[in-house]
C-alpha positions as CSV (number, residue, x, y, z in Angstrom):
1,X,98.9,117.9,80.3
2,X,98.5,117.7,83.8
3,X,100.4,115.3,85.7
4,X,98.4,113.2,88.3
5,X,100.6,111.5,90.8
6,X,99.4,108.9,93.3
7,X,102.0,107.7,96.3
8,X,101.8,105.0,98.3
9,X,103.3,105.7,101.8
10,X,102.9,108.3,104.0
11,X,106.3,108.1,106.1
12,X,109.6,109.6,105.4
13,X,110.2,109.2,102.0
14,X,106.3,109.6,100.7
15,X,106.6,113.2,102.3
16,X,109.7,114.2,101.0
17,X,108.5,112.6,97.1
18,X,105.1,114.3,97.8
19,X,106.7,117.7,98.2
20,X,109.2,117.4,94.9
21,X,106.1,116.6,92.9
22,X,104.8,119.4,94.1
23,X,107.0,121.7,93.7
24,X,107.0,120.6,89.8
25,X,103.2,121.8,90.5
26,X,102.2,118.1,89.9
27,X,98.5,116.7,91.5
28,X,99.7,114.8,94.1
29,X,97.6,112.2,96.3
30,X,99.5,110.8,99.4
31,X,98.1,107.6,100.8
32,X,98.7,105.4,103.6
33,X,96.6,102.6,104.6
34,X,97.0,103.6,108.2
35,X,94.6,107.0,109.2
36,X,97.3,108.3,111.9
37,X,99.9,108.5,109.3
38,X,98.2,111.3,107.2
39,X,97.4,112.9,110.0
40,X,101.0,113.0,111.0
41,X,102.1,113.7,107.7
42,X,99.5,117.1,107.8
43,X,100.5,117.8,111.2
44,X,104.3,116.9,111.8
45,X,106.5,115.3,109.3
46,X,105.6,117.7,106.1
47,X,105.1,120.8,107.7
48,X,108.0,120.3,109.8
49,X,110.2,119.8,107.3
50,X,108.9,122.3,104.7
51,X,107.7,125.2,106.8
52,X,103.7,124.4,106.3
53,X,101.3,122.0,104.7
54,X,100.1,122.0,101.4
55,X,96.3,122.0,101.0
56,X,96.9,120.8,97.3
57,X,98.0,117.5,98.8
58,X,95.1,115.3,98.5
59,X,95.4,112.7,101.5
60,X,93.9,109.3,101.0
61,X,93.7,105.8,102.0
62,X,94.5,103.2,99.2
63,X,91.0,102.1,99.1
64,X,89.3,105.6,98.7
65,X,91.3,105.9,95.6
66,X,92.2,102.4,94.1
67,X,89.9,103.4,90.7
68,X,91.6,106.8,90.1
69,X,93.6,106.9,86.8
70,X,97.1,108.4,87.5
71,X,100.4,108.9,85.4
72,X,102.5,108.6,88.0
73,X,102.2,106.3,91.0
74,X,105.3,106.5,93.5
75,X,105.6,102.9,95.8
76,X,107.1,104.4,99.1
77,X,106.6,101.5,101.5
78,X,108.1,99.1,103.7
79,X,110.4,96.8,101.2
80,X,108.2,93.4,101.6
81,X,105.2,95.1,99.8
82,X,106.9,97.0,97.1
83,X,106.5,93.7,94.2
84,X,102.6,92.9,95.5
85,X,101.7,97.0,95.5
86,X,103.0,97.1,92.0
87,X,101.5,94.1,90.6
88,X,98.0,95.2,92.0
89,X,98.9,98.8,90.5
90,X,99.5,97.3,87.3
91,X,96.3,95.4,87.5
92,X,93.5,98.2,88.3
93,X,95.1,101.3,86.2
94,X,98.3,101.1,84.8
95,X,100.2,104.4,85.1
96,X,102.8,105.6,82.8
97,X,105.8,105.5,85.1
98,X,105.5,103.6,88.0
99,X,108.5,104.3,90.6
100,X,109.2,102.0,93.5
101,X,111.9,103.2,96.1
102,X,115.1,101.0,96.9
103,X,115.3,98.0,97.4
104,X,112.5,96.6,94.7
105,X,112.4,93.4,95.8
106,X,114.0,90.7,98.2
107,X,117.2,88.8,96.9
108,X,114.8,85.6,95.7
109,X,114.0,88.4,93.1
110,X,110.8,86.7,93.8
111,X,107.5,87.9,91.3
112,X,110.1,90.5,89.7
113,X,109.7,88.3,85.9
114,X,106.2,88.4,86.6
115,X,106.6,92.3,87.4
116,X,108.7,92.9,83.9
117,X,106.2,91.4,81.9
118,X,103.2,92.6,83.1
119,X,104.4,96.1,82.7
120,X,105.5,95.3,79.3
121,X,101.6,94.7,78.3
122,X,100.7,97.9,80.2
123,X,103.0,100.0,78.7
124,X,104.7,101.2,82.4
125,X,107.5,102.4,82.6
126,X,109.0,100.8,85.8
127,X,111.8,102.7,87.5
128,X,113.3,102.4,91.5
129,X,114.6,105.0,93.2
130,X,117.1,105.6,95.3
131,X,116.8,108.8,97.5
């Protein structure tokens, strides 16, 4: 079964989760909502790191992609939008395993019951990473 990973956030830590997917030969789709952060994620940050890009990267914006059915979606973005991203994840297509990077949410814990539940009905798996 192929896996089919979407991730949210093209800056450090969407480039360096893009490139272990891949090297598990995983589909991976990077996406950022800004345009200049692709292209500096083609250009700069992944080759840069990893020696050259990887055509099998599919770069996207959020919107160009937001009806695609994937078993993996990775939330790599700025702390403040990591409950909202999820929750609107979990409401379009539900993946398997949904993986939001450290920290999940602000100490109000605020939406994170909400979060829990609705990923109970979905059947996601919700995990947060901490590289």
């Amino acid at each position: 079964m192929e896996t089919k990973v979407k991730i949210l956030g093209a800056g450090s830590i969407g480039n360096h989760l893009a490139y272990a997917c891949r090297q598990l030969d995983w589909n991976v789709t990077l996406c950022d909502i800004d345009a200049k952060a692709l292209k500096r994620t083609r250009e700069e940050i992944f080759p840069g790191r990893y020696g050259s890009w990887d055509p099998a990267i599919h770069l996207a914006q959020p919107t160009e992609v937001s009806d695609e059915v994937f078993s993996v979606i990775i939330i790599g973005t700025p702390p403040d939008n990591h409950i909202d991203l999820a929750l609107d994840c979990l409401a379009k297509t539900p993946p398997q395993v949904l993986l939001i990077e450290k920290p999940l949410c602000p100490p109000s814990l605020k939406d994170c019951e909400r979060l829990t539940q609705i990923a109970r009905k979905a059947g996601t798996r919700v995990l947060v990473g901490y590289n």
